[in-house]
N, C-alpha and C positions, 0 to 999 in steps of 0.2 A: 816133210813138215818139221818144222825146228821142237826140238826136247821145250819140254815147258815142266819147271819145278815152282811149286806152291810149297811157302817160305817163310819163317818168321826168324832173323838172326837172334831174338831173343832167347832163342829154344836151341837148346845143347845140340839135338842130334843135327838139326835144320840148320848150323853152324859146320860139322861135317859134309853133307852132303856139298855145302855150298863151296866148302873148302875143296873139295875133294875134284869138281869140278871145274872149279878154277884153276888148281894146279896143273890139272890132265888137259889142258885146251880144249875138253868138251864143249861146245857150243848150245847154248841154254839160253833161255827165255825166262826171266823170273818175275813170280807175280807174287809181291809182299802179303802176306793174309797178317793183318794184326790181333794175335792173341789178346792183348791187352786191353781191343776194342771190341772183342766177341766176334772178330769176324767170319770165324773158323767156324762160327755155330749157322750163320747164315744161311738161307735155301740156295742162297746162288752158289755157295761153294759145297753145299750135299751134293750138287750135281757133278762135282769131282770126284769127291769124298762122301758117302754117305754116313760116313763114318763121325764128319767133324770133327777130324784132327788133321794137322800140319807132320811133318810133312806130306806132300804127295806129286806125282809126278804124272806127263800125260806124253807121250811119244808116238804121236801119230793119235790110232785110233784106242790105242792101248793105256790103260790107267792104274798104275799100282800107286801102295802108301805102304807105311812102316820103313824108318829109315836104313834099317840094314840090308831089307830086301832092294830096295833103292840102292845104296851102294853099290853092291852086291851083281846088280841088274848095270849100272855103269859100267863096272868094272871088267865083266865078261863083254858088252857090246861095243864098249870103245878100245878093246886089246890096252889097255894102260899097261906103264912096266911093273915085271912080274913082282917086285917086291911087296907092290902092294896089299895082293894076294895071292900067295907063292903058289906054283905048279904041284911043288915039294909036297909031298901028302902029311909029313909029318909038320910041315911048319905053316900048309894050310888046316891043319887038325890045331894048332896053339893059337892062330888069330880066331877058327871058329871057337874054342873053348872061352876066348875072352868075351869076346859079342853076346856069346851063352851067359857068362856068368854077371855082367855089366848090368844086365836091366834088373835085376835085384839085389846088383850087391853095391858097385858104387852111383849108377843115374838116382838109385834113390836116396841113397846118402847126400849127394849134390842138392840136386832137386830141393831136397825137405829143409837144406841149409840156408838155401837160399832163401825160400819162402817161411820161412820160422823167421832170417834173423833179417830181412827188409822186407821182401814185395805181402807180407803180411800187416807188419805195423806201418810202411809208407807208402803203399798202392793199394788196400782193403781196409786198412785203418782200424788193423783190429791187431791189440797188445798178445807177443805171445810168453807164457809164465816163463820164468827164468830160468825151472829146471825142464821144460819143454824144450828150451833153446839148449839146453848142456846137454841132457838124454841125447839130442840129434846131433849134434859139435864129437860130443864121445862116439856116434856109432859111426861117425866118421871118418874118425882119425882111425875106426877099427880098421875101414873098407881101405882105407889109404896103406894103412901095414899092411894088407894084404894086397893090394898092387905093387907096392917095390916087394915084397918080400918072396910073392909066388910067381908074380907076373914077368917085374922086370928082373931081379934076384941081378946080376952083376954085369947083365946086356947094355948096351949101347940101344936099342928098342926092346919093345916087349916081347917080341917073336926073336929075334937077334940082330944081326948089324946093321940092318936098313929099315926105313919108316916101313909099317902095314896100314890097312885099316884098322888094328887095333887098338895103334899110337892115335890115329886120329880123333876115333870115336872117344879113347880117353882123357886126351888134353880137352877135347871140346866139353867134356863132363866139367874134366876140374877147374873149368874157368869159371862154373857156374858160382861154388862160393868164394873164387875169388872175387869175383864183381860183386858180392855182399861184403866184402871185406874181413875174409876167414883169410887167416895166414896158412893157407894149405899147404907148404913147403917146408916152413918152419919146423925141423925137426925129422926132418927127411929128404935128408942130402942126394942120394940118387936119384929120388923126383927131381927136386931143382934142377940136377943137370941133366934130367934126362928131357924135362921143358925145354932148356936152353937147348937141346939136339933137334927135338921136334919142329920147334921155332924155327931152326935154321933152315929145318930140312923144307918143312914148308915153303918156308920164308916170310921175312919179319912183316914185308908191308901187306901180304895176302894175310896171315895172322892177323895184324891189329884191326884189317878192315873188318875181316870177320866178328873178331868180340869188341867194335865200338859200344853196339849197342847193351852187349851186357856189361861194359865196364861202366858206362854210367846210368846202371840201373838204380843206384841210390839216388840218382836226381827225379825219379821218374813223378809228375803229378800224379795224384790219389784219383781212384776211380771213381766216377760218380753212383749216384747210387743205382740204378738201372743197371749199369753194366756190374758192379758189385752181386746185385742179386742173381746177371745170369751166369756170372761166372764161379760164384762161390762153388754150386754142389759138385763140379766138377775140379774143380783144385783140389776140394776134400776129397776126393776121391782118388785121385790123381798122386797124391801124396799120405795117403794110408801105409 
């Protein structure tokens, strides 16, 4: 039975997985679930996830969610090369420590930027205070110094000379307040080039497909009010 990944390219990690699979010639089945539209919350996709949340994966009779585990689960079943995650015990010990340290130090930095400085006043229609928007701009530029500084420090990738999944799951993070239009590079020259290495390494046209949908996320119509109420307590939540 062909892989079947549940998917919203709006969502950072769900932007990984899908990259990650496309570059490896994994053969996948994708079925768009739209965040935007509540669909993640629906009974017909509990029965994937009872979880209701994106990403999630179905191979065969088997069904896992959380996207590093999904990586992770790729990456051991389709033998991809070893760069992606090294054999090396000590340089697969620096891609695990990033994965570790990423879901609290920069997905939420990203995450809370994005949704402070658009999909809150132009998809929920609710103004966010101006020192609510700097507080989260400053705690980002903190989590930023601390990916060139500890992560990448003078490498060519985060782990060393070739893309991991570490590189991955990180550019897919910082695209997020790019597509809000945060100058996240500005003032952090070894990120710029180290996007520009990613980018290539990837490659440019599997990139841009990937973050279409959040580079124009400033265009997005306002949610109506039904789906605003079922989605509210979970965004607050989400970005606590």
């Amino acid at each position: 039975m062909v892989l079947e990944l549940y998917l919203d390219l709006l969502s950072q990690p769900r932007r990984a997985i899908y990259i990650f699979a496309k570059k490896n010639n994994i053969p996948f089945q994708m079925h768009t679930v739209e965040l935007r539209k509540g669909e993640h919350l629906s009974d017909a996709f509990a029965r994937v996830n009872p979880m209701k949340r994106v990403p999630a994966m179905m191979d065969g009779g088997f069904t896992l969610c959380e996207s590093v585990a999904i990586l992770l689960y790729l990456a051991h079943k389709y033998k991809v090369p070893d760069h992606w995650y090294p054999q090396d015990l000590q340089a697969r010990a620096r891609v695990d420590e990033y994965l570790a340290w990423q879901h609290t130090g920069l997905r939420r930095s990203c995450l809370r930027a994005l949704w402070h400085k658009v999909m809150f006043p132009v998809f929920l229609g609710e103004q966010i205070p101006p020192e609510t928007l700097a507080a989260t701009l400053a705690e980002l530029d903190v989590n930023l110094q601390v990916l060139e500084d500890k992560f990448l420090q003078d490498k060519d990738f985060l782990v060393g000379p070739h893309i991991s999944l570490a590189d991955l799951v990180a550019i897919t993070e910082l695209m997020h307040p790019v597509g809000g239009g945060c100058p996240v590079f500005e003032g952090h020259p070894r990120l710029a080039a180290w996007y520009q290495r990613v980018e290539a390494a990837v490659g440019k046209d599997l990139f841009r497909e990937a973050h279409e949908v959040i580079l124009k996320v400033k265009d997005c119509p306002p949610a109506d009010l039904i789906i605003k109420q079922k989605l509210m307590p979970r965004v607050l939540a989400m970005i606590q």
